[in-house]
C-alpha positions as CSV (number, residue, x, y, z in Angstrom):
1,X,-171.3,-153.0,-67.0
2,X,-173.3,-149.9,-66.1
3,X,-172.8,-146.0,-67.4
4,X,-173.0,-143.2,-64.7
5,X,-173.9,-139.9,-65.9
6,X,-173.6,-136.7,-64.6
7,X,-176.1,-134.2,-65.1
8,X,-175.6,-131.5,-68.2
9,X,-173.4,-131.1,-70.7
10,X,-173.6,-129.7,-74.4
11,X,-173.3,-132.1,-77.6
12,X,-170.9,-130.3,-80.2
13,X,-168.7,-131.5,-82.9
14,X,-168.6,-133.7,-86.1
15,X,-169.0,-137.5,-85.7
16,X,-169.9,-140.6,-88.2
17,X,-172.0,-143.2,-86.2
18,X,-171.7,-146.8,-86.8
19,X,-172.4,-148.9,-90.0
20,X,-176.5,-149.5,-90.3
21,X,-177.5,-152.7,-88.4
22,X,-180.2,-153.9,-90.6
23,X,-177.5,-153.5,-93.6
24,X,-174.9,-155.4,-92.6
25,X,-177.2,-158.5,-91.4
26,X,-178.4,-158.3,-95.2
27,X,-174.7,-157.7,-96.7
28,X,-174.1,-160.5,-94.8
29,X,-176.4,-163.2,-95.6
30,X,-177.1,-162.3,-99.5
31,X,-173.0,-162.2,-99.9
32,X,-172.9,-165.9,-98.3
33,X,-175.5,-167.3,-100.8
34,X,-174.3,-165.1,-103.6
35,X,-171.9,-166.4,-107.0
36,X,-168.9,-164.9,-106.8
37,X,-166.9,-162.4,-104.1
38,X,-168.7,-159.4,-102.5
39,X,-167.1,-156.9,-100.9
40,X,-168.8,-154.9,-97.6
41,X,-167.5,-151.4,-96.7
42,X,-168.8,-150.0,-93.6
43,X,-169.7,-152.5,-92.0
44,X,-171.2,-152.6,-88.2
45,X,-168.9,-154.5,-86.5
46,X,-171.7,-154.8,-83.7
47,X,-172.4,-158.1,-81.6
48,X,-175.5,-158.2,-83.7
49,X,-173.8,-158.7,-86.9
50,X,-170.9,-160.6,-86.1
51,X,-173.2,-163.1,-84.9
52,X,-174.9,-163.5,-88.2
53,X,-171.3,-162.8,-89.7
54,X,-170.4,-166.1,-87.8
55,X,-173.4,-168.4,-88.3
56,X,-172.7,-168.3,-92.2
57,X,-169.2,-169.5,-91.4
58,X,-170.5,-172.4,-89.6
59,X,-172.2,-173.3,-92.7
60,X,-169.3,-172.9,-94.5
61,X,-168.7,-169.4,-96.0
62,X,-165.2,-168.0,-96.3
63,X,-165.6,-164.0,-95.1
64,X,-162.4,-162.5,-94.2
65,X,-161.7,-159.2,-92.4
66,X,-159.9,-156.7,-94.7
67,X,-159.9,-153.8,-91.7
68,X,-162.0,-151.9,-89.9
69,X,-165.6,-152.4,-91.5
70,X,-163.9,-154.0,-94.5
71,X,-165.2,-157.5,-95.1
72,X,-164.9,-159.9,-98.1
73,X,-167.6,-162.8,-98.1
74,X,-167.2,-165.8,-100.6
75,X,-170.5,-166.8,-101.8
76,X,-171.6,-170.2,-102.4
77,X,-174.6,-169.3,-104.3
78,X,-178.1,-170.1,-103.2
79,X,-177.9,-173.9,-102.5
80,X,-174.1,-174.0,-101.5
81,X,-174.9,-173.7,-97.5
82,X,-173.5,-176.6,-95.5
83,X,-175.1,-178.2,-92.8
84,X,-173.3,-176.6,-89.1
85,X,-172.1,-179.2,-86.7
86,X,-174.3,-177.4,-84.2
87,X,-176.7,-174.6,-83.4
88,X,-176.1,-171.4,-84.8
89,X,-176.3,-168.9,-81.9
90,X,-177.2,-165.4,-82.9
91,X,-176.8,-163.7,-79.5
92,X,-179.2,-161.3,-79.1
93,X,-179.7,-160.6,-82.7
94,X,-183.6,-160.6,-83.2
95,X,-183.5,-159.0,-87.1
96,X,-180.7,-162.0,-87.8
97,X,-182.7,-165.2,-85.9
98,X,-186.0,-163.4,-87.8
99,X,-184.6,-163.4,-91.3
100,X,-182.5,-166.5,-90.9
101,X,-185.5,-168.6,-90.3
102,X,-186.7,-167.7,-93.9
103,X,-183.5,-168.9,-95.3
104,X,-183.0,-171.6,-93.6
105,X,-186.5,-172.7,-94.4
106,X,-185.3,-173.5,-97.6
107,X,-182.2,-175.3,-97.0
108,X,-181.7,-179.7,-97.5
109,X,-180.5,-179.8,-93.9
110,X,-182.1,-179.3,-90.4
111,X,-180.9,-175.8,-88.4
112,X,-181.1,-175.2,-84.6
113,X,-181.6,-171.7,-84.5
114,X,-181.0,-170.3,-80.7
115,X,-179.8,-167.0,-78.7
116,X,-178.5,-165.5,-75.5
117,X,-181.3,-165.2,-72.5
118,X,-183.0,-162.3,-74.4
119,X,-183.0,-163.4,-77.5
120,X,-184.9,-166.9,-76.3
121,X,-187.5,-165.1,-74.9
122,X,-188.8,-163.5,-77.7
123,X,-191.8,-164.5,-79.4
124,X,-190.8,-165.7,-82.8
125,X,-194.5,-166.6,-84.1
126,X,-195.0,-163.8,-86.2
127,X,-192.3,-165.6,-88.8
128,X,-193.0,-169.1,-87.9
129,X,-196.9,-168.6,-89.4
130,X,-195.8,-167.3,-92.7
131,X,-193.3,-170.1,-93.1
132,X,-195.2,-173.0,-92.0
133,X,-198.1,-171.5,-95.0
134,X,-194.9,-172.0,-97.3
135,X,-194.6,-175.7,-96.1
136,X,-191.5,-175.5,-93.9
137,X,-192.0,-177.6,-90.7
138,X,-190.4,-174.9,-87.0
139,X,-190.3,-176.7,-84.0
140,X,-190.2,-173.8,-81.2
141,X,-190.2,-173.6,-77.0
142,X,-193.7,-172.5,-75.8
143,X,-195.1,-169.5,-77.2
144,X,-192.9,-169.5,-80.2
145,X,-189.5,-168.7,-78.4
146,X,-186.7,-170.3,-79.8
147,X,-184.7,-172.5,-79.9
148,X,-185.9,-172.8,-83.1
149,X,-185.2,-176.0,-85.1
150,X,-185.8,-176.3,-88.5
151,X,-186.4,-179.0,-90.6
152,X,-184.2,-179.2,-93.8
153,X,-185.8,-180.8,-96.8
154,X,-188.8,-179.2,-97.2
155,X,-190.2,-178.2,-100.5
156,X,-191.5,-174.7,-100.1
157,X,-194.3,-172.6,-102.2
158,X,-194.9,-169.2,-102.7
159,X,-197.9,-167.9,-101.1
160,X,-199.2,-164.4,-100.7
161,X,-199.0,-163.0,-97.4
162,X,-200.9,-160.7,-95.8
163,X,-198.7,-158.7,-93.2
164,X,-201.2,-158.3,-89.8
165,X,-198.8,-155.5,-88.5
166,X,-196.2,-153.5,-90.0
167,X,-192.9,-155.2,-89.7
168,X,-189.7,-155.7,-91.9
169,X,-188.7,-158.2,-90.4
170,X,-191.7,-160.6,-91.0
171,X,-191.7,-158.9,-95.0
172,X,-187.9,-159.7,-95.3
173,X,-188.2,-163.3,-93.7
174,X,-191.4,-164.7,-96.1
175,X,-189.0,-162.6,-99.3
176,X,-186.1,-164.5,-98.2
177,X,-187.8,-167.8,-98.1
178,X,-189.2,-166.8,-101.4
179,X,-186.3,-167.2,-102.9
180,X,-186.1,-171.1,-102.1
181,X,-189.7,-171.5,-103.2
182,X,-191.8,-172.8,-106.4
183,X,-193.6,-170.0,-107.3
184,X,-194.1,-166.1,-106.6
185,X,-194.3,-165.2,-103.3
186,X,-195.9,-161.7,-102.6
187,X,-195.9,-159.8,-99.3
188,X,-198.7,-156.7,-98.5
189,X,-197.7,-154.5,-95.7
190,X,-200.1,-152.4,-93.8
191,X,-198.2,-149.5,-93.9
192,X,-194.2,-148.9,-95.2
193,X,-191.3,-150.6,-93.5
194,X,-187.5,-150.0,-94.3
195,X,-187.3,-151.4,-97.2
196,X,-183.0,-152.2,-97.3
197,X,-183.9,-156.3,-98.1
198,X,-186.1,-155.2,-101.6
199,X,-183.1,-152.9,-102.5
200,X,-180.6,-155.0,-101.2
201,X,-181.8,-157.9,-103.3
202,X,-182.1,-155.8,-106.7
203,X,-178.5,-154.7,-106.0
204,X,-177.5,-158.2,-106.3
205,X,-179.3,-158.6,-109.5
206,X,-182.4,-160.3,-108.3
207,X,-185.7,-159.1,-109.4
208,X,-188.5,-157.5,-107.2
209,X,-191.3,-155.7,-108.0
210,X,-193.6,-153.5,-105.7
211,X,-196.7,-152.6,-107.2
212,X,-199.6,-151.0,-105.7
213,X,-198.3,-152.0,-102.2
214,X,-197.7,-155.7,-103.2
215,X,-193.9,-156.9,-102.6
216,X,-192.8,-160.1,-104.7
217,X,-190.3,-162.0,-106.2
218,X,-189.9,-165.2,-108.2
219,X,-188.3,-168.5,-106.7
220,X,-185.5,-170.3,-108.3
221,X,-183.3,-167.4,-109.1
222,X,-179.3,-166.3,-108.7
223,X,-177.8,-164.2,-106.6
224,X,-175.0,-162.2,-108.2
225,X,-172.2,-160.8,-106.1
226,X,-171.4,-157.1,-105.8
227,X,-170.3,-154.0,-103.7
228,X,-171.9,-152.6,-100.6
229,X,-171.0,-149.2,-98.9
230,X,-173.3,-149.6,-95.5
231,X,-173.7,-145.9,-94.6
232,X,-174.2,-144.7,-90.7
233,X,-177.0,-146.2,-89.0
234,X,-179.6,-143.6,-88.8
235,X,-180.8,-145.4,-85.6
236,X,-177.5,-144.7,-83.8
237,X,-177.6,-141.5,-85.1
238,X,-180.8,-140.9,-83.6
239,X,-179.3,-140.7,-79.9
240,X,-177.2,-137.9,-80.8
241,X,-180.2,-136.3,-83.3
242,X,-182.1,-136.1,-79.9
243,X,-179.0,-134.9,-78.0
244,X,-178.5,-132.1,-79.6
245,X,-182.1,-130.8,-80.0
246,X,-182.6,-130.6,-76.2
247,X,-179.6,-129.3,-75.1
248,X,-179.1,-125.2,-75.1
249,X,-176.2,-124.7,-77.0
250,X,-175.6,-127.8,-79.3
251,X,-174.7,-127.7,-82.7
252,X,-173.5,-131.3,-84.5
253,X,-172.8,-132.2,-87.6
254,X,-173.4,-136.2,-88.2
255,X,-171.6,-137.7,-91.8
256,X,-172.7,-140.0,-94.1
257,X,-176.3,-141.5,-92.3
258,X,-178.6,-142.8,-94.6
259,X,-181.7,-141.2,-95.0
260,X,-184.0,-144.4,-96.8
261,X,-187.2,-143.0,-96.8
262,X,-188.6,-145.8,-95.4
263,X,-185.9,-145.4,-91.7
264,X,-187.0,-141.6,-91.8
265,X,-189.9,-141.2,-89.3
266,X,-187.4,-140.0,-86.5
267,X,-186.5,-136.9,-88.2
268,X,-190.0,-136.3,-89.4
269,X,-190.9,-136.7,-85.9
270,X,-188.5,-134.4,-84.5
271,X,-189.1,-131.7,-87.2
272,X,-192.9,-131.8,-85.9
273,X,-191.9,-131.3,-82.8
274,X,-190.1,-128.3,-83.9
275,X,-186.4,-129.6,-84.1
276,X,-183.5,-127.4,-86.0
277,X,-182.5,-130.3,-88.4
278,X,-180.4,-129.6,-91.9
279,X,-179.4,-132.0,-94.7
280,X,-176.2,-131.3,-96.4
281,X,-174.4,-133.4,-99.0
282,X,-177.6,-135.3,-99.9
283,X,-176.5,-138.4,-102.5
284,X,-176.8,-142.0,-103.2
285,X,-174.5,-144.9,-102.8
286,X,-175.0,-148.0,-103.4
287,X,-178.7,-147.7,-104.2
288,X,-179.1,-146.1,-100.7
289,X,-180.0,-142.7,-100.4
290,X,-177.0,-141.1,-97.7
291,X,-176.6,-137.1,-96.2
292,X,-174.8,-135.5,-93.8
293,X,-177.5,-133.9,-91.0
294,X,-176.5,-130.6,-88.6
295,X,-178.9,-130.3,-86.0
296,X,-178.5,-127.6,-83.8
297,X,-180.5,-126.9,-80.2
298,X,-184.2,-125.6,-80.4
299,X,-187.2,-125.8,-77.8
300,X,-189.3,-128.8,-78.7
301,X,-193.3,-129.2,-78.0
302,X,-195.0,-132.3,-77.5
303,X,-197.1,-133.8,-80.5
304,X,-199.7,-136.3,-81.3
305,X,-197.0,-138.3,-83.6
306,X,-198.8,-139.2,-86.7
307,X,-199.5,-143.1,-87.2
308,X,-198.4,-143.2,-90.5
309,X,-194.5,-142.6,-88.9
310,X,-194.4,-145.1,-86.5
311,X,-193.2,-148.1,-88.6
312,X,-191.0,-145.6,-89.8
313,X,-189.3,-144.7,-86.7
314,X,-189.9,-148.3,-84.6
315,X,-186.5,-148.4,-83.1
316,X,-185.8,-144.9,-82.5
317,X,-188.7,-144.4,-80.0
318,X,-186.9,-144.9,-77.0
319,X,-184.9,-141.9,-77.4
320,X,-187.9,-140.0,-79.0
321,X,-189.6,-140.4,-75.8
322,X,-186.6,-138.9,-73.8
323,X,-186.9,-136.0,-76.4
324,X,-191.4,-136.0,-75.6
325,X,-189.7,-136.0,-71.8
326,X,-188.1,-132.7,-72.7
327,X,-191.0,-130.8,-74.8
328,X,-193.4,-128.5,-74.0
329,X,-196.5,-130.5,-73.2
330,X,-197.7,-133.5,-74.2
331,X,-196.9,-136.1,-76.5
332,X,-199.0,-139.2,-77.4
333,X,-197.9,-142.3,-79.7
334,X,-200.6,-144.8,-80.6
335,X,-200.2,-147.7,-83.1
336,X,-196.8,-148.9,-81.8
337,X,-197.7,-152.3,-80.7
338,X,-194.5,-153.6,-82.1
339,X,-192.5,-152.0,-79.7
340,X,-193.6,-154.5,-77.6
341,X,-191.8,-157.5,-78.5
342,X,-188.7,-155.8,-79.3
343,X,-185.4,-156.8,-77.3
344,X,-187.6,-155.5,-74.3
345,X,-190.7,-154.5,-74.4
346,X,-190.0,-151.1,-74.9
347,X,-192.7,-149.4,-74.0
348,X,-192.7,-150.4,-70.2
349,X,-189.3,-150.3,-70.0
350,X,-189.1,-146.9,-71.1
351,X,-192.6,-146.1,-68.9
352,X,-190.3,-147.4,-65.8
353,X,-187.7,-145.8,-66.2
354,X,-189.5,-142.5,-66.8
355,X,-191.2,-143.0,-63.4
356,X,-188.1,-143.3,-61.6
357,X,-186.8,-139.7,-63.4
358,X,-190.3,-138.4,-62.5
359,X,-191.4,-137.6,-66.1
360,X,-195.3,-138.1,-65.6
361,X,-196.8,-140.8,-68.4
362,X,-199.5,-143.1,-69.1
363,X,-198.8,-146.2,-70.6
364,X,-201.3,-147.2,-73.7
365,X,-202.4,-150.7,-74.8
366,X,-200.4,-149.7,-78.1
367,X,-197.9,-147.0,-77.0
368,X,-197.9,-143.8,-74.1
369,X,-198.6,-140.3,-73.2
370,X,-195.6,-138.4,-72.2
371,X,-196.0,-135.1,-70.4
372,X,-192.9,-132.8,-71.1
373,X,-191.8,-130.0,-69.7
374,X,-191.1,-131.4,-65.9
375,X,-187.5,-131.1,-64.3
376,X,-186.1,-134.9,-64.6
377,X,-184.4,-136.4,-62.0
378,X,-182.0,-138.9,-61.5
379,X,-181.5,-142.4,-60.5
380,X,-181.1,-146.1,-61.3
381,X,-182.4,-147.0,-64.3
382,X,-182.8,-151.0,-65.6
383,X,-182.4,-151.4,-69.4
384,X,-183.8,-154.9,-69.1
385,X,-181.1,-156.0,-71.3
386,X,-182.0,-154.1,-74.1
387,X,-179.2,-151.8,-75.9
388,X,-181.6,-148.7,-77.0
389,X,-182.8,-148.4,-73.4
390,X,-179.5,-148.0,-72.4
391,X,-178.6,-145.4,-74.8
392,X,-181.8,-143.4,-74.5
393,X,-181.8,-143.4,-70.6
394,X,-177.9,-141.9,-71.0
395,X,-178.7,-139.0,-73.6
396,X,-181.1,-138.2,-70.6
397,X,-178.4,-136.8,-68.3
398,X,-178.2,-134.0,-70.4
399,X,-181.5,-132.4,-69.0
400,X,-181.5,-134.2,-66.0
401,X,-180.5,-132.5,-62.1
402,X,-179.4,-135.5,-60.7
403,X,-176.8,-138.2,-61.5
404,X,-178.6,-141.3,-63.9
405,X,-177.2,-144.6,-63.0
406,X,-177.9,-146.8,-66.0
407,X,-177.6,-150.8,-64.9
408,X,-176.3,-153.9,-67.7
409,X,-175.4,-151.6,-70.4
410,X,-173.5,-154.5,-71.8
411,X,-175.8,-155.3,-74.7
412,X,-175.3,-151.5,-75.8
413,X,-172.3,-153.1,-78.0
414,X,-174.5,-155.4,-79.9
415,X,-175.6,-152.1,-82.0
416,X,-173.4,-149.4,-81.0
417,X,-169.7,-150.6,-79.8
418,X,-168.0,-147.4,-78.6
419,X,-171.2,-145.8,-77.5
420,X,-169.6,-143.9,-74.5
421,X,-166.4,-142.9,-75.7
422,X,-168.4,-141.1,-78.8
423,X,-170.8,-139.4,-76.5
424,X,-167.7,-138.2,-74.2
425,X,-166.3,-137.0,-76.7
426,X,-169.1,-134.9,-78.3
427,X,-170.0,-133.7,-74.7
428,X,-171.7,-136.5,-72.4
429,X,-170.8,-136.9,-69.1
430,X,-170.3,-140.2,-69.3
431,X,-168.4,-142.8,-67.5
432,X,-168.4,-146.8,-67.6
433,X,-167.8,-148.8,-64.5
434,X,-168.0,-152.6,-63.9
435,X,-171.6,-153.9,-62.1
C-alpha cells in the first residue's frame, strides 16, 4: 500500500484521534494478570495492540469485544498465565515484545517471544541486561534480536537499575518484572519518560513510589481489577498538531488527547517554535490528565530544541522535523540517540527522505540540523516500514510543490488505522493505492 499526495491543502475541522498506544498495551496486559473483570474504553484497536490483545489469549485470558474500543478482559491474577502452545507473535509491536519480556520473565513456563521482519530486527539488549541482573535466563538471535525465548522457572530478585538512557520502555519492562520478584526493585531514569505504567499500576491498586527520581515497587503483590478510559493518543495527534501549524489558514480542534506531562514535549516544542496552540476542557480521567487542543496556523522558526524535551517527545519527532522543514531557519536536536532503534532508525530515515524533498540537513551522531524555510519538493519517499515515517512524510504535502509518493504505508495501521480517511477529511489530499 502506498499514499499519493497532492500538493496543498488546508487542515480544518473537529476530530478525536485514536485511543493512546502505550495505554492500551498496559490496559491490556495488567487486566490479563489482574483478579477480577476490567473494563477498557477507548481502546486503540491498532495492529500494535491487538497483537498484545492476542498473545494474552494464547495464554489463556478471556477478553471479549463489547464494540468499537470497548473491551472486557478476564484476569487471572498474577500467576494465572498459561503456557501458549507456540510463540507469541507481536507483529511489529516493539513497546509490547519490550514490556512482555519483563512479564514473562517471571512466569513457570518457557515463552518464544517473536515479530514480523521489523520487529526481528530490532535490538532487544537494552531489556535483556536488566532482566538477566534479575536472574531470568533470554536466549536471543545475534545482537539481541529476537526471537526471544524465555526460560520459565526462574526465581527472580529485585535489583536497582540504573537506566543508561532515557526510555519507558526499559523502566516499564524491569517494573513489570518487579512484580514477579523477591524484593524491591527500583528503576533511576536519566531524565522523565511517560510515565502511563507507574500510573497505570496504582490505578489497579498496586503500590509505587517515586522519590527523588527513584521508581519502585515491592514483589509479591495483587493486581486489582478496574476501569480504564484510554484517551486520544497524543502521538497521533501530533500529525495533525503539525498540520495545522504550517498550513495558512488552519484552524482544528482535536478532543479528548491526553496531555501526561511526561508525553508533552511535542507541544512544548512547537510552542517554542512559536505555534498557536490552546487547551480547552482541561480534566482528568482515569488518573490521566486529558484536554481538548485548537491549534490554529502561525509562522514557525527553527530552534535549538531543549534536551530536557526529547524523551518527552521521542515518537513525535518525525513529524517535528517536517514542522523544522517548514520554519524559518534552523533547527538542531541533540540527545535523541533513541530514535535510532526505533521501528526504523528514524533519524536517517527521516534525513533520506528530507533529501529527496530537498530540505537541506545534517545528520548528527545523536540527532540532525534541519534548515527550514526552503521550497519542498516532491517525490518517492521509503518509510522503511515504519508507521510514523509514513505519516510524517504525508502531512508534508501540505507545503510541498510537487506530488509526495509515500511507499509501504501498510504498517501506518499498526498505530493509526484510518489514517487517510481522517486526514481527507480534515483537508489532506490524500489518496491510497495498492503497491
Amino acid at each position: 500500500m502506498e499514499f499519493k499526495l497532492l500538493p496543498g491543502g488546508t487542515i480544518n475541522g473537529e476530530a478525536r484521534v485514536p485511543g493512546d498506544k502505550s495505554m492500551s498495551h498496559r490496559s491490556m496486559m495488567l487486566g490479563a494478570l489482574a483478579e477480577g473483570t476490567t473494563r477498557v474504553t477507548g481502546f486503540l484497536e491498532g495492529e500494535d495492540a491487538l497483537a498484545t490483545q492476542s498473545a494474552f489469549r494464547a495464554m489463556g485470558v478471556e477478553i471479549e469485544r463489547l464494540g468499537e474500543g470497548e473491551v472486557l478482559v478476564h484476569g487471572v491474577g498474577l500467576r494465572g498465565l498459561k503456557a501458549p502452545s507456540g510463540p507469541l507473535d507481536l507483529g511489529n509491536a516493539g513497546t509490547g515484545m519490550r514490556l512482555m519480556c519483563g512479564l514473562m520473565a517471571g512466569q513457570t513456563f518457557d515463552t518464544v517471544l517473536t515479530g514480523d521482519a521489523s520487529l526481528c530486527s530490532r535490538p532487544m539488549g537494552r531489556v535483556i541486561d536488566p532482566l538477566t541482573l534479575m536472574g531470568a535466563e533470554i536466549a536471543s538471535e545475534e545482537g539481541g534480536r529476537p526471537p526471544l525465548v524465555i526460560s520459565g522457572g526462574n526465581s527472580l530478585q529485585g535489583i536497582h537499575y540504573d537506566l543508561p538512557m532515557a526510555s519507558a520502555q526499559v523502566k516499564s519492562c524491569v517494573l513489570l518484572a518487579g512484580l514477579y520478584a523477591r524484593g524491591r526493585t527500583s528503576v533511576t531514569e536519566p531524565a522523565p519518560t511517560r510515565d502511563h505504567t507507574e500510573r497505570m499500576l496504582r490505578g489497579f491498586g498496586y503500590e509505587v513510589s517515586n522519590e527523588n527520581g527513584v521508581i519502585s515497587l515491592q514483589g509479591g503483590g495483587r493486581l486489582k481489577a478496574t476501569d480504564i478510559d484510554v484517551p486520544a493518543d497524543i502521538s497521533s495527534a501530533a500529525f495533525f498538531l503539525v498540520a495545522a501549524s504550517i498550513t495558512p489558514g488552519s484552524d482544528l480542534l482535536l478532543t479528548h488527547v491526553g496531555i501526561n506531562p511526561t508525553r508533552t514535549g511535542v507541544l512544548n516544542i512547537l510552542r517554542l517554535m512559536g505555534a498557536d496552540i490552546t487547551l480547552k476542557n482541561e480534566r482528568e480521567v482515569g488518573g490521566e490528565p486529558v484536554a481538548d487542543i485548537r491549534v490554529r496556523y502561525a509562522p514557525l522558526q527553527g530552534i535549538d530544541i531543549p534536551e530536557d524535551q526529547v524523551p518527552l517527545a521521542i515518537d513525535e519527532f518525525p513529524v517535528l522535523f517536517i514542522a523544522a522543514a517548514c520554519a524559518e531557519g534552523r533547527t538542531v536536536l541533540r540527545g535523541a540517540e533513541e530514535l535510532r532503534v526505533k521501528e526504523s532508525d528514524r533519524i536517517a530515515a527521516m534525513a533520506e527522505g528530507l533529501d529527496t524533498l530537498g530540505v537541506p540537513n545534517e545528520v548528527l551522531d545523536d540527532g540532525i540540523i534541519i534548515d527550514g524555510g526552503s521550497p519542498i519538493g516532491g517525490g518517492e519517499i521509503r518509510t522503511h516500514m515504519d508507521h510514523r515515517i509514513a505519516m510524517a512524510f504525508a502531512i508534508a504535502a501540505l507545503r510541498a510543490e510537487k506530488e509526495i509518493y509515500v511507499l509501504d504505508c501498510d504498517h501506518v495501521a499498526t498505530s493509526f488505522p484510518g489514517f487517510d480517511a481522517l486526514a481527507r477529511g480534515l483537508g489532506l489530499q490524500i489518496t491510497v493505492q495498492a503497491d
